[in-house]
C-alpha positions in Angstrom: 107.0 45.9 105.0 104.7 44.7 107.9 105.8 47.2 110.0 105.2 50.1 107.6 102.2 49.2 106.5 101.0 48.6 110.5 101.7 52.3 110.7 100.4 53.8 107.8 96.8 52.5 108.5 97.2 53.8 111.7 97.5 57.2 110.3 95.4 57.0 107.5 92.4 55.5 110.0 93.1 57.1 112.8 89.9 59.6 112.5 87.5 56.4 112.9 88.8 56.2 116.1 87.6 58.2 119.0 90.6 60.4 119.7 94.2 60.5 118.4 95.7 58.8 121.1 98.5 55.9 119.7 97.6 52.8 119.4 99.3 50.0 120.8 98.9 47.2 117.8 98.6 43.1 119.1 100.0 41.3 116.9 98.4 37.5 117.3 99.6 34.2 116.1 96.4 33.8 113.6 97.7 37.1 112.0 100.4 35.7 111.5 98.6 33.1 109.7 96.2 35.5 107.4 97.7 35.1 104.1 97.6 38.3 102.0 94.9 38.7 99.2 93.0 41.9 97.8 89.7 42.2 99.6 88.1 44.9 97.4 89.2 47.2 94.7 88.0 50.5 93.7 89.0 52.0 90.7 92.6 51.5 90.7 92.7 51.3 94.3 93.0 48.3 96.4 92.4 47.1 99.8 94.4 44.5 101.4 93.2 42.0 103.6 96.3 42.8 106.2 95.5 46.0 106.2 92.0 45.1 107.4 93.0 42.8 110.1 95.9 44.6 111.5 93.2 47.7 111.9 91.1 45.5 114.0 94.1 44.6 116.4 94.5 48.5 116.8 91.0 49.3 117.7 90.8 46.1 119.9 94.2 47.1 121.6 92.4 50.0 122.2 89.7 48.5 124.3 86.8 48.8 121.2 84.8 46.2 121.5 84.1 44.3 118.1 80.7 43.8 117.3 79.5 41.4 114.6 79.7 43.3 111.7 82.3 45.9 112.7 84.7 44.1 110.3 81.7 45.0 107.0 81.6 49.0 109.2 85.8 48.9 108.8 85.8 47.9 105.4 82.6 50.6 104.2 85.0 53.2 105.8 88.0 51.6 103.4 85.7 51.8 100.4 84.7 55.0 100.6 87.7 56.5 101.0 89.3 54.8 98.3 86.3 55.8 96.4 87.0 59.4 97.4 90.9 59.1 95.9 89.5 57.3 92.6 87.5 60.7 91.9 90.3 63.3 93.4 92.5 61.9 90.7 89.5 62.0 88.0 89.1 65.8 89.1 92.8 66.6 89.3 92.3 67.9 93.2 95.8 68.0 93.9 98.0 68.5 97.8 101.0 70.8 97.9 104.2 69.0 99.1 104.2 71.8 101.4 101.0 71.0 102.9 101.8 67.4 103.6 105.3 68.7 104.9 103.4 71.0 107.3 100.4 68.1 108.4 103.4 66.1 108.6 105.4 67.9 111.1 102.0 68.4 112.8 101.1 64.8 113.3 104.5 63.9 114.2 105.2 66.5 116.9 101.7 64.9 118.2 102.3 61.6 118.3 105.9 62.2 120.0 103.7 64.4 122.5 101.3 61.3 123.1 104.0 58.8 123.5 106.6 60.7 125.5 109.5 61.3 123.3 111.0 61.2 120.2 113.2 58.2 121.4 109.9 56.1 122.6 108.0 56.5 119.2 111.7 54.8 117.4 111.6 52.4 120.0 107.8 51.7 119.6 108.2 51.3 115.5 112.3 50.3 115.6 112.0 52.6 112.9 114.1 56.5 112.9 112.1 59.2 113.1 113.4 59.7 109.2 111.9 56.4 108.2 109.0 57.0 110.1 108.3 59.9 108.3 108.8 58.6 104.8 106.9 55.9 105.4 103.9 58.2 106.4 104.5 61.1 103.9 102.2 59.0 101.1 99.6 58.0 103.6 99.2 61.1 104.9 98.7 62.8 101.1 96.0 60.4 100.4 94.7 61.0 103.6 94.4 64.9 102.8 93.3 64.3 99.7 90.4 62.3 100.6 89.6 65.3 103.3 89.6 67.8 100.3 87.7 65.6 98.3 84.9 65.5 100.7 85.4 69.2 101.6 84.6 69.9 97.9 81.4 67.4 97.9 79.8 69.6 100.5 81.8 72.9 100.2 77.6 74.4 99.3 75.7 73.3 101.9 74.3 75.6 104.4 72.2 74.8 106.9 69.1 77.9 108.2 68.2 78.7 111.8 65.1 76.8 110.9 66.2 73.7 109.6 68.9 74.0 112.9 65.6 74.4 114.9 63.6 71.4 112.9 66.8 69.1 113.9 67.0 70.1 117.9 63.1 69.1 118.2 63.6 65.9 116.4 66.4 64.3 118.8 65.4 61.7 120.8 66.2 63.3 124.4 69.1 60.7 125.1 70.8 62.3 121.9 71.0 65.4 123.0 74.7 66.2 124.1 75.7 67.0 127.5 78.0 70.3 127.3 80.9 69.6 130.1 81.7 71.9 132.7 83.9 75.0 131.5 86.0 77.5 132.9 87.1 80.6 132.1 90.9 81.2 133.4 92.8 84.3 133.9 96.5 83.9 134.8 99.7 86.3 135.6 103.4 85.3 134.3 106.8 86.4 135.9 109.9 85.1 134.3 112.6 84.4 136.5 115.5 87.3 135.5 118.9 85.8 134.1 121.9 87.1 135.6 124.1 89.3 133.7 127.0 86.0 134.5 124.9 83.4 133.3 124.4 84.9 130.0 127.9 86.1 129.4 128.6 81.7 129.8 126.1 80.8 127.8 127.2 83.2 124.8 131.0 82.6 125.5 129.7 78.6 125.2 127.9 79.0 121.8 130.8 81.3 120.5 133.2 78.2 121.4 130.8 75.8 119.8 130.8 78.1 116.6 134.6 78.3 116.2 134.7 74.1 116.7 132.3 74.1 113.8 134.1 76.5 111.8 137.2 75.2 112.3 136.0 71.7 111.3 137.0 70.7 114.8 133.8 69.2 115.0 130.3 69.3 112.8 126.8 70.8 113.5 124.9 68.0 113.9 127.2 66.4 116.9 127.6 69.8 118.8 123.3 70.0 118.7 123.3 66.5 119.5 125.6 66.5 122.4 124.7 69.8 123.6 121.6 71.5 122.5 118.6 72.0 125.0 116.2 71.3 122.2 115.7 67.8 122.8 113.1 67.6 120.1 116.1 68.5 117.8 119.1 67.3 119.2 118.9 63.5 118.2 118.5 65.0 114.6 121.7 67.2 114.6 119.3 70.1 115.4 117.4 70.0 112.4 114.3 71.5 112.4 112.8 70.2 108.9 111.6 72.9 106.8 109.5 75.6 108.0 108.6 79.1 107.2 108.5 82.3 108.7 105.1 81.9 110.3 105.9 78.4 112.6 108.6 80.6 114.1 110.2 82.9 117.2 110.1 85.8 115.2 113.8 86.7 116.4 114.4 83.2 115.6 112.9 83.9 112.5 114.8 87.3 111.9 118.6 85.2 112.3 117.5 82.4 109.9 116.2 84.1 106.6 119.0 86.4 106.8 121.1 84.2 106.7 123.3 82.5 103.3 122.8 79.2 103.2 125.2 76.4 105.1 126.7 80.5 106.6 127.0 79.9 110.4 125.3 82.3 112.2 126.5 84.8 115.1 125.0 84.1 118.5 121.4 85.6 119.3 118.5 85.7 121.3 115.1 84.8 121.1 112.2 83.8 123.6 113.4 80.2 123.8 117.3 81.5 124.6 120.3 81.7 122.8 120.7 80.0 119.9 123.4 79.6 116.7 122.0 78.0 113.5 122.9 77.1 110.1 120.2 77.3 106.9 120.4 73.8 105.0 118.3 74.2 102.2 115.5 77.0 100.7 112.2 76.0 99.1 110.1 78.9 98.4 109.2 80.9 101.4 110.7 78.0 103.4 113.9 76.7 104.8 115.0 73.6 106.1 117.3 75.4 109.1 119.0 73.6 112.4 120.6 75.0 115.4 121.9 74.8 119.0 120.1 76.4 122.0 121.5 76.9 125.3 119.0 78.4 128.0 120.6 80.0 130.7 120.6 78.8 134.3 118.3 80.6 136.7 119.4 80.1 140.6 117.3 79.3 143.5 117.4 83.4 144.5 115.8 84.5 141.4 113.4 82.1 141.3 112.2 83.1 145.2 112.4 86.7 143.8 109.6 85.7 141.0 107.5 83.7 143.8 107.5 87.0 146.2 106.5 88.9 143.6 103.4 87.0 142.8 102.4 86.7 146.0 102.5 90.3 147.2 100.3 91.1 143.8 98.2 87.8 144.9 98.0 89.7 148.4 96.5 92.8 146.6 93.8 91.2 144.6 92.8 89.3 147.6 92.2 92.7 149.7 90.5 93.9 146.8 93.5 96.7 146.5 93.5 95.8 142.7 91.5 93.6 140.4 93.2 90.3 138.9 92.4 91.9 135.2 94.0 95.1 136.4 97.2 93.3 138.1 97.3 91.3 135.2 97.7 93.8 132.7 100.0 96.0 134.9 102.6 93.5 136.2 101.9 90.2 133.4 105.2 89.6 131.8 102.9 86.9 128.9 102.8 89.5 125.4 99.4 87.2 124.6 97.4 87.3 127.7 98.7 90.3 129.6 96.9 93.4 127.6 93.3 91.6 127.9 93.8 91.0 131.5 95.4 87.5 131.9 92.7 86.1 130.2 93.7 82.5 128.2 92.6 82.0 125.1 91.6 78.0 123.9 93.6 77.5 121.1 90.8 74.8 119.9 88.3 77.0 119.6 89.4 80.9 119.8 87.0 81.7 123.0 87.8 82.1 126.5 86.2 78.7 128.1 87.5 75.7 128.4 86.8 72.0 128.7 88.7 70.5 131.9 90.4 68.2 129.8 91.7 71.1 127.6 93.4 72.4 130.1 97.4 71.6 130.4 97.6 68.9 133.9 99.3 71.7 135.4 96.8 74.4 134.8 93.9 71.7 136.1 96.2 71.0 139.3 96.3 74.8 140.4 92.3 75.5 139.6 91.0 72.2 140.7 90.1 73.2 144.5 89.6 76.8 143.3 86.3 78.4 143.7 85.3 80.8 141.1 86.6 84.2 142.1 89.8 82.7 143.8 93.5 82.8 142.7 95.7 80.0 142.8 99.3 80.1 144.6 102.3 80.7 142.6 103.5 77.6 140.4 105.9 76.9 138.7 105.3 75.9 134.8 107.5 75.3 131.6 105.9 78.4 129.8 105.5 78.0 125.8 109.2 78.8 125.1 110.5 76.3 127.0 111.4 78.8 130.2 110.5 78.4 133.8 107.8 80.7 134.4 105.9 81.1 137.6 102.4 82.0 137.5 98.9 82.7 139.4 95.9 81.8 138.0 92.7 83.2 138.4 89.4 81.4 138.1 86.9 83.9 137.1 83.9 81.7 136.3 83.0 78.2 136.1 79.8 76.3 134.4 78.0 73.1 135.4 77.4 70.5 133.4 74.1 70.7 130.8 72.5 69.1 128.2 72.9 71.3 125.5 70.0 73.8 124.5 68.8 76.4 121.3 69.3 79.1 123.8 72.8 78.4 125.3 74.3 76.0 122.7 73.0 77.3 120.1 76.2 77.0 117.8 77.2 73.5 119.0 73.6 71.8 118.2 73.9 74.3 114.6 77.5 71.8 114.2 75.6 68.9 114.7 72.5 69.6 112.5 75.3 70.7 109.4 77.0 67.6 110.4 74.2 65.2 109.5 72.8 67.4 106.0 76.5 67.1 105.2 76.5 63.6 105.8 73.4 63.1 103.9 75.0 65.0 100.7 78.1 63.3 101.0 76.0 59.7 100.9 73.7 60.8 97.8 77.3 61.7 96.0 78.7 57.7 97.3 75.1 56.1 95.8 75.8 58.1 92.2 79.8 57.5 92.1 79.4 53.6 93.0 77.6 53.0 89.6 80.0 55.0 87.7 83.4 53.6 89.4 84.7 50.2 88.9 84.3 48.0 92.2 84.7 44.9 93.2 84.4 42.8 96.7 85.5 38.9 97.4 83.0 36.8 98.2 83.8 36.1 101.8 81.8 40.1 102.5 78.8 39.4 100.3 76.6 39.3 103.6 77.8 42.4 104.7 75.4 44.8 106.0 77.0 47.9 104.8 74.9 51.3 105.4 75.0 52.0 101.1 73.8 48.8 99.4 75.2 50.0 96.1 78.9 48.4 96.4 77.6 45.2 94.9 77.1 45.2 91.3 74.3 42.4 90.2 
């Protein structure tokens, strides 16, 4: 129970903390000591002193350093979301199981991202990553509910070009962001060709795996183990969970809603390779599907072939024979950046600049040295599907660091200024709910120097 509940907050707290990296709890012999007891309760909600203290290992495993009344700033941020639950439930604001299934899966492909492997977070938790994710499916809904619950709070406030104005003139200049240097990236993608052999082997492999399943020579879920190249899904019997039409390949996506449920399907194709699958279950527009996929071999020839390539069109932009947009749309074998000239896209924000650390380590290790108006040499990447792709990039501007300014940053410094009147709304709404919810705190926080005084009642 320890364990689980060591998680959970984890989850559930995680945005207090500076970034979503994992945290590596300490457990210390005086927790080991700290006999459970209620600490507050709010509503019908309650918060546990463990919870509290094993909190404060994660943030100081993280290097935070704990100031004298961090512990009262931990709890506020307990209190208020438990007070934000207590009046989602009074106003019947409800969370889809399908939305926690799909921040779920979200959360958990990051964290296995952050920590290396599927394998590493089981290891960290001794927990499967089935128990792991039962024992944050709860969490995580109260989690979203308290997000909604505040979304609703200030779903009317707007903020004017005035008031955005008023609040850039009334920073203190030390408050005043620095905007990091950004880059915009272009980039061109060749794809190594399979031969016309390799993919007769890797068909003629998944057909044999098919008729072993069939046949009830063997099952599914030890043929994706054993043999799948989806090592996010192998260890699972290839089980992808349940997803809809949307999170997919769309020739992936094609195979598996055509498909009759527990039917095995034929070979096919899609970006990632060749798969077969099998549809478990159907909820809605969902289905919980797994599968096998094989990804052909590409030899050393084909991958020279690629490198040549992009190196005689690298030759051409250089000489100023072609542009890098116009080479980019001509020859770019990437459907999403070739047509608007190898230009990348920052999937954070929907523009073309980006933040060095936004960029993937292998991206920042080709531009690094580059000047703007320079092209990278060929290297060699894992593209999206999971393919080796080989790929020159092109850095077509670059911007120094600034603080930020009405002129230039204009929409971040707008953020910030809705930021605080949201904040301000969000604390009048805490002030009026704390005298109309039950609440009560132990003794031992009575000193605390919380930023509402209303969560003691005289």
């Amino acid at each position: 129970m320890m364990r689980k509940r060591k998680l959970i907050n984890y989850i559930i707290n995680v945005s207090l903390i500076l970034s979503f990296a994992i945290a590596i709890p300490v457990k210390s012999a005086a927790q080991d000591r700290v006999v459970d007891q209620v600490v507050a309760v709010v509503g019908d909600n309650i918060i546990l002193q463990s919870e509290l203290e094993e909190y404060i290992q994660q943030l100081r495993a993280q290097g935070v350093r704990m100031t004298e009344n961090m512990r009262c700033e931990l709890l506020e941020d307990f209190l208020v979301q438990k007070l934000l639950v207590t009046q989602a439930d009074v106003d019947s604001v409800e969370i889809s199981d399908a939305d926690v299934e799909m921040e779920l899966n979200n959360r958990m492909q990051f964290f296995i991202r952050q920590i290396g492997s599927e394998q590493k977070l089981e290891d960290y938790f001794n927990r499967s990553i089935f128990e792991i994710r039962d024992d944050l499916r709860d969490p995580i809904k109260e989690q979203m509910l308290t997000q909604r619950m505040q979304m609703k709070i200030t779903e009317n406030v707007r903020i004017t070009p005035s008031e955005v104005k008023e609040y850039y003139n009334n920073l203190h200049p030390d408050s005043i962001p620095m905007i990091p240097s950004k880059v915009e990236v272009r980039q061109i993608v060749k794809y190594p060709e399979y031969t016309e052999a390799e993919e007769f082997r890797v068909v003629q492999r998944l057909n044999n795996m098919r008729q072993r399943i069939i046949s009830g020579e063997s099952s599914f879920a030890t043929q994706a183990a054993l043999y799948s190249h989806d090592e996010g899904t192998a260890r699972r019997g290839g089980e992808l969970g349940f997803v809809s039409r949307s999170d997919l390949d769309p020739d992936f996506a094609n195979a598996v809603f055509s498909l009759k449920e527990d039917r095995i399907s034929q070979v096919f194709q899609s970006g990632f390779g060749y798969h077969i699958a099998q549809v478990i279950d159907r909820r809605d527009e969902r289905v919980n599907v797994r599968h096998i996929l094989i990804q052909p071999e590409i030899d050393e020839e084909e991958k020279e072939t690629a490198r040549s390539f992009l190196d005689s069109i690298s030759a051409s932009v250089r000489a100023d024979s072609i542009s890098f947009r116009e080479a980019a749309i001509m020859y770019s074998e990437c459907d999403r950046t070739g047509m608007s000239g190898g230009r990348m896209v920052n999937p954070e924000t929907g523009g073309a600049m980006f933040e060095i650390d936004q960029l993937e380590p292998a991206i920042y290790e080709a531009i690094r040295d580059l000047q703007a108006g320079e092209l990278s040499e060929p290297v060699e990447i894992r593209g999206e599907k999971g393919r080796i792709a080989y790929k020159v990039f092109y850095l077509s501007r670059q911007t120094p660091p600034q603080k930020a300014n009405l002129d230039d940053n204009y929409d971040v410094i707008k953020r910030m200024a809705l930021e605080e009147k949201e904040q301000r709304v969000l604390r009048d709404w805490i002030r009026k709910r704390q005298k109309k919810t039950f609440i009560r705190i132990m003794d031992d926080y009575k000193n605390c120097d919380f930023s509402s005084d209303g969560w003691f009642i005289d």
